[in-house]
Backbone as XML, in Angstrom:
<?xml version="1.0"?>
<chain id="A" units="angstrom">
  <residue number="1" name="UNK">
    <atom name="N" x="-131.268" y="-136.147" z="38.503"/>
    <atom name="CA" x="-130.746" y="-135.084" z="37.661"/>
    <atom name="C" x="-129.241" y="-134.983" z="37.896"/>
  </residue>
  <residue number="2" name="UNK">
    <atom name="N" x="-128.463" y="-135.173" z="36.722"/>
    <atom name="CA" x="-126.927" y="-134.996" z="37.293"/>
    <atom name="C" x="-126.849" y="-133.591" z="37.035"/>
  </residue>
  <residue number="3" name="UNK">
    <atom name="N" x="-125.395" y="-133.400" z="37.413"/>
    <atom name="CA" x="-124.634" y="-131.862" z="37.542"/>
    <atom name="C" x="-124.764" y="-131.235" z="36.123"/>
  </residue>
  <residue number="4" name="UNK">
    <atom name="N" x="-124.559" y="-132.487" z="35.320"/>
    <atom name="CA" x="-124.419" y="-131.478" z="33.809"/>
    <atom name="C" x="-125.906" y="-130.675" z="33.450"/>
  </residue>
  <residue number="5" name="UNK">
    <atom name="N" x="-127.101" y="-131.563" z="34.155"/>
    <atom name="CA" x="-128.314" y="-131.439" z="33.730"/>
    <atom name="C" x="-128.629" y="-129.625" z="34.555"/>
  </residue>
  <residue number="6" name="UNK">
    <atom name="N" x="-128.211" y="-129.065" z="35.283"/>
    <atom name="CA" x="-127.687" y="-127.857" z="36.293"/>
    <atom name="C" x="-127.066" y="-126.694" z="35.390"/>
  </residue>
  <residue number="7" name="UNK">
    <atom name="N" x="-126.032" y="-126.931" z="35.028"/>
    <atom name="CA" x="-125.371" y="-126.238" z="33.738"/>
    <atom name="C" x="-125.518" y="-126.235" z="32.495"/>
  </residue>
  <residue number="8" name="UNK">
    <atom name="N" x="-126.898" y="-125.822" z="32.037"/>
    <atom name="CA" x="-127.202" y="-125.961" z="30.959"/>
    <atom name="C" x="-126.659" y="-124.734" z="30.126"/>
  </residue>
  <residue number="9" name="UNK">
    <atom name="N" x="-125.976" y="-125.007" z="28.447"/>
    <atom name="CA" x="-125.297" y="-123.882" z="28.206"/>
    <atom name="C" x="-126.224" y="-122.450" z="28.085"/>
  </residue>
  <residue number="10" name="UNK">
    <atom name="N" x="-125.644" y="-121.556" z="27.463"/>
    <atom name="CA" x="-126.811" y="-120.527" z="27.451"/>
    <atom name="C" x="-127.174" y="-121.203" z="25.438"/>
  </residue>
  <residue number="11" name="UNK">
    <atom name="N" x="-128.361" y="-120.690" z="25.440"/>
    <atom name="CA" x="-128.984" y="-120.559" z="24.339"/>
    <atom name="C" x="-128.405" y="-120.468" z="22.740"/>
  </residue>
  <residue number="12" name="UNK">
    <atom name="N" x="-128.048" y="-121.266" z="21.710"/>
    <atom name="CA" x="-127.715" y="-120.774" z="20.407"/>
    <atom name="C" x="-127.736" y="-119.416" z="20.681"/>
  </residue>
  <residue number="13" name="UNK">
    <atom name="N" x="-128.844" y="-118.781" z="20.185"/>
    <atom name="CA" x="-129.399" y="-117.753" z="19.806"/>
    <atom name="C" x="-128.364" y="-116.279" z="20.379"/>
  </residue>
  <residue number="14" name="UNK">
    <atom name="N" x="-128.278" y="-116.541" z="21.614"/>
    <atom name="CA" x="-127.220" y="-115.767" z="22.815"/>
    <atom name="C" x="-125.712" y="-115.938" z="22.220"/>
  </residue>
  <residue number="15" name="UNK">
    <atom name="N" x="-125.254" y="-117.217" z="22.087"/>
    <atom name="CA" x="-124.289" y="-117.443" z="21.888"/>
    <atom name="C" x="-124.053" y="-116.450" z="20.270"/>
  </residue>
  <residue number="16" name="UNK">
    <atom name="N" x="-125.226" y="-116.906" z="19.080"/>
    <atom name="CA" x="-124.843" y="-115.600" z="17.807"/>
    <atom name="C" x="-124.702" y="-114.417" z="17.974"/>
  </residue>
  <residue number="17" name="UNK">
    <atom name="N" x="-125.271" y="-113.738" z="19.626"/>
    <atom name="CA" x="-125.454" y="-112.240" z="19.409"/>
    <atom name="C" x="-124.540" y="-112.138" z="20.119"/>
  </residue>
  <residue number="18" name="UNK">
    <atom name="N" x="-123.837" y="-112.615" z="20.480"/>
    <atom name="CA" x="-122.386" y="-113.139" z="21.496"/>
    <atom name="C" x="-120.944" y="-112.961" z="20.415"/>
  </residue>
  <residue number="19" name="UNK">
    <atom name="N" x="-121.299" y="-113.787" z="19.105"/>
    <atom name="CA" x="-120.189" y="-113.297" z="18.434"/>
    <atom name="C" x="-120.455" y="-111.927" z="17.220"/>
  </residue>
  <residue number="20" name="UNK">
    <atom name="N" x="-122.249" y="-112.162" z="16.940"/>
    <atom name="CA" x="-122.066" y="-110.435" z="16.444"/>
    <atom name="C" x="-121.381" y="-109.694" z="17.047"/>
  </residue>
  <residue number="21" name="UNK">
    <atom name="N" x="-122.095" y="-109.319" z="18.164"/>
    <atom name="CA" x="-121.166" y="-108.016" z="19.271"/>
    <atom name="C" x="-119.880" y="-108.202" z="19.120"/>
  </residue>
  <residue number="22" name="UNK">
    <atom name="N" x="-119.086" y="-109.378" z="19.623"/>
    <atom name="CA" x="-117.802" y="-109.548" z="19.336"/>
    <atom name="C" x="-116.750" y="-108.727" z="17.758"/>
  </residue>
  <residue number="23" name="UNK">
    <atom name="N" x="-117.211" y="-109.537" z="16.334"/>
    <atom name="CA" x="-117.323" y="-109.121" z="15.029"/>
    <atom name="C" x="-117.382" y="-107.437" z="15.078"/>
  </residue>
  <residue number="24" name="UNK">
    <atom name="N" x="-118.705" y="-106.917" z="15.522"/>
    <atom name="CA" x="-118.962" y="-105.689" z="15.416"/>
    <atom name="C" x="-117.721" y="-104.717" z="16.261"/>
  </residue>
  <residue number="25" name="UNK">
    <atom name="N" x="-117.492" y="-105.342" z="17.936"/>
    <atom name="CA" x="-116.466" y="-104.616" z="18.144"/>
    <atom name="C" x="-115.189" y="-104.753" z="17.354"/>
  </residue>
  <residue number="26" name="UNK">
    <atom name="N" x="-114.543" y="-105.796" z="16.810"/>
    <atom name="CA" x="-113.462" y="-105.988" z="16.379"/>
    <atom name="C" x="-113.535" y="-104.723" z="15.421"/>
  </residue>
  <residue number="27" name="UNK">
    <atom name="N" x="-114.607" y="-104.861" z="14.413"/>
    <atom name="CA" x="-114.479" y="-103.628" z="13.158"/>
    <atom name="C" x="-114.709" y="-102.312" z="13.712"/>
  </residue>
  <residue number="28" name="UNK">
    <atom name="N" x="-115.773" y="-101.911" z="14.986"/>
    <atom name="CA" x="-115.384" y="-100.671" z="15.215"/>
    <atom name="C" x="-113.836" y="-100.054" z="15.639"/>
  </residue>
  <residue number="29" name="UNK">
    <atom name="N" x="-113.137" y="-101.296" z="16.871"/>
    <atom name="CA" x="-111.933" y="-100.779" z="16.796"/>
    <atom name="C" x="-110.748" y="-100.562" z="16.331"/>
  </residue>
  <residue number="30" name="UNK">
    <atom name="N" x="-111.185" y="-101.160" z="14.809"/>
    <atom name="CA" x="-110.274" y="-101.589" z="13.704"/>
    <atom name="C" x="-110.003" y="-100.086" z="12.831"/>
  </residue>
  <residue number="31" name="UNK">
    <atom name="N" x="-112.006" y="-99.650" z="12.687"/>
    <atom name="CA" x="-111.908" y="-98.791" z="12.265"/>
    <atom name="C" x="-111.274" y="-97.345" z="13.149"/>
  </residue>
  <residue number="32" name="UNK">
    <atom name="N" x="-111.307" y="-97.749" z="14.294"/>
    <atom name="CA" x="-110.466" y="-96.381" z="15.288"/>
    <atom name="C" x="-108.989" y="-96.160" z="15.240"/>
  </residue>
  <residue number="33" name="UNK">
    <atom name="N" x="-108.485" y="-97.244" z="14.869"/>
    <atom name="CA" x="-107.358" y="-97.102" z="14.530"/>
    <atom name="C" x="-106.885" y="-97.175" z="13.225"/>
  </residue>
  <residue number="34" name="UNK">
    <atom name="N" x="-107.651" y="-97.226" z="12.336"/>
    <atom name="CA" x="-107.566" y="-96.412" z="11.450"/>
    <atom name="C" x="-106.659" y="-97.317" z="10.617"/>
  </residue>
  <residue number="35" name="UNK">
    <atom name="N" x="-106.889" y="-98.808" z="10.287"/>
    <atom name="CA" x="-106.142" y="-100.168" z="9.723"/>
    <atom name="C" x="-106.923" y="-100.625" z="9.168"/>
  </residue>
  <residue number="36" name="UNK">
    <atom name="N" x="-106.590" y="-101.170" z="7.919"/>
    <atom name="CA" x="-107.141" y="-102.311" z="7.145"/>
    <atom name="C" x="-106.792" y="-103.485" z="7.654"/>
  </residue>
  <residue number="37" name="UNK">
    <atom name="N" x="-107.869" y="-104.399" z="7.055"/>
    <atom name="CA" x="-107.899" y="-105.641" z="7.747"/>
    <atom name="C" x="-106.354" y="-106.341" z="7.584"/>
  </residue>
  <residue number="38" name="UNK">
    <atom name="N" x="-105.584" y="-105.977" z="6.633"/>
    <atom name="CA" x="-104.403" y="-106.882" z="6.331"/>
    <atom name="C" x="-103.322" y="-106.564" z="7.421"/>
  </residue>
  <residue number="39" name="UNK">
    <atom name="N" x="-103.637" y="-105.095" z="7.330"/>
    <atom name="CA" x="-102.496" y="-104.012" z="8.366"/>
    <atom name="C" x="-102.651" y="-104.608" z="9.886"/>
  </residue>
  <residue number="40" name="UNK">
    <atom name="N" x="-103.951" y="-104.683" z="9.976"/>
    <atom name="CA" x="-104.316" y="-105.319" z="11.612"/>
    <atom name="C" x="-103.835" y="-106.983" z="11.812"/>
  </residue>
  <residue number="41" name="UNK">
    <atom name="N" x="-103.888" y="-107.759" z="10.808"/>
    <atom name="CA" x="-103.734" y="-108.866" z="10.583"/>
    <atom name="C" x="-102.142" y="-108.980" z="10.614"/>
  </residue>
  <residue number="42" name="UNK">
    <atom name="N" x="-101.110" y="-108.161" z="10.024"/>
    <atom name="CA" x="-99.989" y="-108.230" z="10.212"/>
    <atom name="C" x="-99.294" y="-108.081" z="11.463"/>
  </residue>
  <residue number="43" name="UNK">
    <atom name="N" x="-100.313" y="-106.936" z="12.099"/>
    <atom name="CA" x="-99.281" y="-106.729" z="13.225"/>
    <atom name="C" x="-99.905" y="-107.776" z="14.343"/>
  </residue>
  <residue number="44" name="UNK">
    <atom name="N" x="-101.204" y="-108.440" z="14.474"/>
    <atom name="CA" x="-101.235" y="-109.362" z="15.269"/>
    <atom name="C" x="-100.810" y="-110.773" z="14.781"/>
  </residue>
  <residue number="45" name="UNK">
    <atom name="N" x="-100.240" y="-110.941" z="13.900"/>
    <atom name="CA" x="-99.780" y="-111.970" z="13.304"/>
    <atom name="C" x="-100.589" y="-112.745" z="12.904"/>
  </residue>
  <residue number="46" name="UNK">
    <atom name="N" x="-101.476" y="-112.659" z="12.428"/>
    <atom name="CA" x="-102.646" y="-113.665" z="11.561"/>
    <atom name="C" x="-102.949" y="-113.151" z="10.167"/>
  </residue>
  <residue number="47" name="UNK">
    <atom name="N" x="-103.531" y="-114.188" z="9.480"/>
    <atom name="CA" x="-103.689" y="-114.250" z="8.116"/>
    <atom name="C" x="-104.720" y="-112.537" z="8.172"/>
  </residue>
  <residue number="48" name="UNK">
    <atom name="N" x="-105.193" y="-112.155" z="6.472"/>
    <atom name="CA" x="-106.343" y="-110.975" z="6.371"/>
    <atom name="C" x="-107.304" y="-112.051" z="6.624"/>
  </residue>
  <residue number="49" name="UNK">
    <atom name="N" x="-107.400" y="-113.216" z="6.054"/>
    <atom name="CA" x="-108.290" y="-114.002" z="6.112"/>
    <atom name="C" x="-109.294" y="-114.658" z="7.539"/>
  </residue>
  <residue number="50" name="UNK">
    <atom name="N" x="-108.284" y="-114.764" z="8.375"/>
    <atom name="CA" x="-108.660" y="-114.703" z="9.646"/>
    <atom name="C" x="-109.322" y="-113.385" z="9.969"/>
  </residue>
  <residue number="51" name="UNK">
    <atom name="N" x="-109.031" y="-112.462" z="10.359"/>
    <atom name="CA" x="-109.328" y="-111.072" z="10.566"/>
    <atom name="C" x="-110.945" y="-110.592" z="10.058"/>
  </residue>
  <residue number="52" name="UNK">
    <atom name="N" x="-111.169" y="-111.196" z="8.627"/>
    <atom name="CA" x="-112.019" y="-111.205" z="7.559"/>
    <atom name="C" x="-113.252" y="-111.924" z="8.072"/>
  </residue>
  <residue number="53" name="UNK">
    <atom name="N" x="-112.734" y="-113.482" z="8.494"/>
    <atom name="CA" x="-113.928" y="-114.292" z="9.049"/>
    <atom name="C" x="-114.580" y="-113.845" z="10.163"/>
  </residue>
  <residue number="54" name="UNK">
    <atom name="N" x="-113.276" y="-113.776" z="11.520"/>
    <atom name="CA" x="-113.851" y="-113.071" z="12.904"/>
    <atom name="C" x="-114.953" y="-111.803" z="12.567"/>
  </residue>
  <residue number="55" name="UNK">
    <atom name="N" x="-114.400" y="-110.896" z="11.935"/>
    <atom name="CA" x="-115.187" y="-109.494" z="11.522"/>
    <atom name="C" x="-116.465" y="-110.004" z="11.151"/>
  </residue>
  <residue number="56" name="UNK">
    <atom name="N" x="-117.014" y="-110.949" z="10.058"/>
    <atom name="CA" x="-118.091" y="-110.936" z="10.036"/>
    <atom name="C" x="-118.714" y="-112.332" z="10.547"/>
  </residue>
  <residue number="57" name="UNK">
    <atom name="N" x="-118.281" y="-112.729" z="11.566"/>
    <atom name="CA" x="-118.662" y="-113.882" z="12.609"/>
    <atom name="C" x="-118.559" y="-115.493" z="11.928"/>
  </residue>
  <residue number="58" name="UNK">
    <atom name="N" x="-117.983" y="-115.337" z="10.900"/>
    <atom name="CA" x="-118.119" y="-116.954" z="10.250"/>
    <atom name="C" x="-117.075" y="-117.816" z="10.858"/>
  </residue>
  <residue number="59" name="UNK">
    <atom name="N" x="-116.169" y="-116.841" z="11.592"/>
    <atom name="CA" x="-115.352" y="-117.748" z="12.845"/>
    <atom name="C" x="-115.424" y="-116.951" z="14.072"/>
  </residue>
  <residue number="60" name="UNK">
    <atom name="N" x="-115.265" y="-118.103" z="14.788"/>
    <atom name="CA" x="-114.988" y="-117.187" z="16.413"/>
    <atom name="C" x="-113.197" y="-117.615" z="16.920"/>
  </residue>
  <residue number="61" name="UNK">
    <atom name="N" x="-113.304" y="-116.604" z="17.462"/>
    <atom name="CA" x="-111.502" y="-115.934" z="17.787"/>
    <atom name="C" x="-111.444" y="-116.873" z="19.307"/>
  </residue>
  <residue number="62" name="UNK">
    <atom name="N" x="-110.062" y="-117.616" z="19.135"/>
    <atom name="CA" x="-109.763" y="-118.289" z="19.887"/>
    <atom name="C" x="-109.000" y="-117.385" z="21.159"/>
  </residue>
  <residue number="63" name="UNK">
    <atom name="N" x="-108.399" y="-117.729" z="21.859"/>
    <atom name="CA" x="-108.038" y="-116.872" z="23.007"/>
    <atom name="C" x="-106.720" y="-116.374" z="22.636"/>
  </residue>
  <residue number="64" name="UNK">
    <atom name="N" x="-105.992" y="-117.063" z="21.952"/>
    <atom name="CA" x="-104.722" y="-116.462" z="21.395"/>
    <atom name="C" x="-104.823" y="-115.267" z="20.274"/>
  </residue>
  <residue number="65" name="UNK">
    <atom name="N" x="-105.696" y="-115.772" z="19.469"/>
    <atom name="CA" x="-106.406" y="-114.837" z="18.798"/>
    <atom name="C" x="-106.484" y="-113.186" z="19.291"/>
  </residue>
  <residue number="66" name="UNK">
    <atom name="N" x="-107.820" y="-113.421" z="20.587"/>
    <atom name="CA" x="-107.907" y="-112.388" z="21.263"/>
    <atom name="C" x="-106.696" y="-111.723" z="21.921"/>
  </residue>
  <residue number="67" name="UNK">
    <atom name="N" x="-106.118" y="-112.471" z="21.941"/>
    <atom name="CA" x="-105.012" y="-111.337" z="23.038"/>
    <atom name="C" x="-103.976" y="-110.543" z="21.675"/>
  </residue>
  <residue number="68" name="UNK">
    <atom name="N" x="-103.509" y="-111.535" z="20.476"/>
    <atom name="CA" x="-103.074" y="-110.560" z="19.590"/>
    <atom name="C" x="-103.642" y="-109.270" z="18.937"/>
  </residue>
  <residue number="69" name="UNK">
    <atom name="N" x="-105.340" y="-109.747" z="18.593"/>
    <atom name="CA" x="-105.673" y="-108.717" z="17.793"/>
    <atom name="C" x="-105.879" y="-107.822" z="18.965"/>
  </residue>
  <residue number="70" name="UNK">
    <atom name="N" x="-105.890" y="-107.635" z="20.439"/>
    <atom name="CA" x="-106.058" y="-106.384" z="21.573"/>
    <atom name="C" x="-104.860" y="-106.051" z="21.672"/>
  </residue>
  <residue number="71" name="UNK">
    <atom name="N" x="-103.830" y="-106.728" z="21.373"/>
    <atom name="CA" x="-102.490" y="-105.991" z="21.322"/>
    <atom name="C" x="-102.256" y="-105.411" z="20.395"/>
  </residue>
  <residue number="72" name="UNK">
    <atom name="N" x="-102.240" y="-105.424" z="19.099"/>
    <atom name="CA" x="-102.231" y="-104.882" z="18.031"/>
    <atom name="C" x="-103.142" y="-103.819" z="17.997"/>
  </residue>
  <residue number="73" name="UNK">
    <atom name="N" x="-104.319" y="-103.653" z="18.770"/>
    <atom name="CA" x="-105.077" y="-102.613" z="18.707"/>
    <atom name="C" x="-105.039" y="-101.584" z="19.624"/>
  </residue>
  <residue number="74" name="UNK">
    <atom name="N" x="-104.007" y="-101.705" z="20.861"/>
    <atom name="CA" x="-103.642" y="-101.103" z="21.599"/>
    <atom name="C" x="-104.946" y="-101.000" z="22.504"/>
  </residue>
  <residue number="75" name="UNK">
    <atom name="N" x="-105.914" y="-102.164" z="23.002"/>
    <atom name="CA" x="-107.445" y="-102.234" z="23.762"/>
    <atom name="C" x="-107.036" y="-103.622" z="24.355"/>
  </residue>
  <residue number="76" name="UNK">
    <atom name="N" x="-108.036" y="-103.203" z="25.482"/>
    <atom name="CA" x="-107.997" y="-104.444" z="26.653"/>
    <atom name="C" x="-108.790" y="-105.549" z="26.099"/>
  </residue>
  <residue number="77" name="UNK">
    <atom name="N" x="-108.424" y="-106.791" z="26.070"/>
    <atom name="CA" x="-109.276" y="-108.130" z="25.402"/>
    <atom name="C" x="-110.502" y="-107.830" z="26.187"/>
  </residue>
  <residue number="78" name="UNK">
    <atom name="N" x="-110.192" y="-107.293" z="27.789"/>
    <atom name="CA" x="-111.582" y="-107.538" z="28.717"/>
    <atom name="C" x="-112.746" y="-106.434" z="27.529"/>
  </residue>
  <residue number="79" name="UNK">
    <atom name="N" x="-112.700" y="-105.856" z="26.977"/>
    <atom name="CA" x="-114.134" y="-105.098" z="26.106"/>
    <atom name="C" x="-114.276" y="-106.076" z="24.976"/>
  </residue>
  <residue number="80" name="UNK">
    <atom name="N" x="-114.033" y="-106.735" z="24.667"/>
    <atom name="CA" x="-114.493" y="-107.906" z="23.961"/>
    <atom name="C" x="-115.326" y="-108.400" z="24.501"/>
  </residue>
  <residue number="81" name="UNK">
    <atom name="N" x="-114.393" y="-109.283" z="25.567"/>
    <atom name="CA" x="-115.478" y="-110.303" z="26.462"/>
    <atom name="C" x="-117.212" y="-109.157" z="26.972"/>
  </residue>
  <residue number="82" name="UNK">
    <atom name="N" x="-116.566" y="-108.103" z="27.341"/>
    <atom name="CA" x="-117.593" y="-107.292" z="27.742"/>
    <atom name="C" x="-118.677" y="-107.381" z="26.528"/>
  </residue>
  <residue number="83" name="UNK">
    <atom name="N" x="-118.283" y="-107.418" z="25.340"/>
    <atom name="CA" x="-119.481" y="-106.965" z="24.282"/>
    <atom name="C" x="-120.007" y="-107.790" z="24.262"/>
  </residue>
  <residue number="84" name="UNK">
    <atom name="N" x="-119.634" y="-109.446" z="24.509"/>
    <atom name="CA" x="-120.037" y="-110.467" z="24.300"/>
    <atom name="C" x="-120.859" y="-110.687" z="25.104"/>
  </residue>
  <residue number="85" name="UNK">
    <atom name="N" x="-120.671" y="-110.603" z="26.568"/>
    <atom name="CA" x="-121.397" y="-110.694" z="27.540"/>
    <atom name="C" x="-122.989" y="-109.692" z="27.020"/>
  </residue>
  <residue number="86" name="UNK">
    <atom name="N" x="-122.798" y="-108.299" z="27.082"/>
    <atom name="CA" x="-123.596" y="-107.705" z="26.938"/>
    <atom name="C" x="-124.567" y="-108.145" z="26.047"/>
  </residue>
  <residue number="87" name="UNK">
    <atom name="N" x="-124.414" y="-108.494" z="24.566"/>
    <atom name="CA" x="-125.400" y="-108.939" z="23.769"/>
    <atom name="C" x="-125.883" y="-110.283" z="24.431"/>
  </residue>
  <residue number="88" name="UNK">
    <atom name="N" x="-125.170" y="-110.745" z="25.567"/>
    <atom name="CA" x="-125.836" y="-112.085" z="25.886"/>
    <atom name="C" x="-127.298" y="-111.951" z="26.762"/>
  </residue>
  <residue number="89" name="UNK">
    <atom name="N" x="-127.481" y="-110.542" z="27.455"/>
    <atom name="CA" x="-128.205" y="-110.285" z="28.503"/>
    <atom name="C" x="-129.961" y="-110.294" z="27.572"/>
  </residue>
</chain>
């Protein structure tokens, strides 16, 4: 058995409820601050279009990603990762 056979990833299935949660937080804290997707998209410097996909999971947010749209939202990237984690359990 090699090492890779040890680290097996977690599950599809984990990984979708991994970027729901993700999606879902982005729009609740989108909606707390009280921005449209373009408004949020401007000030983290990405397209609406980007913003649009992440929100309803048809992309997942790269790490640069994450750190603009938590700056722009005035929230720690770590409650992201947290939501993600959580739907993973």
């Amino acid at each position: 058995m090699s090492a890779e056979d040890d680290t097996a990833a977690p599950e599809s299935d984990h990984i979708e409820a991994a970027q729901r949660a993700v999606a879902a937080h982005l729009r609740a804290e989108r909606a707390r601050a009280d921005l449209k997707q373009s408004e949020l998209a401007a000030a983290a410097g990405l397209s609406t279009n980007t913003i649009s996909r992440i929100e309803t999971g048809s992309r997942d947010m790269t790490l640069s990603q994450l750190i603009a749209i938590s700056a722009a939202l005035g929230v720690s990237a770590a409650a992201f990762i947290d939501a993600a984690q959580a739907a993973m359990k």
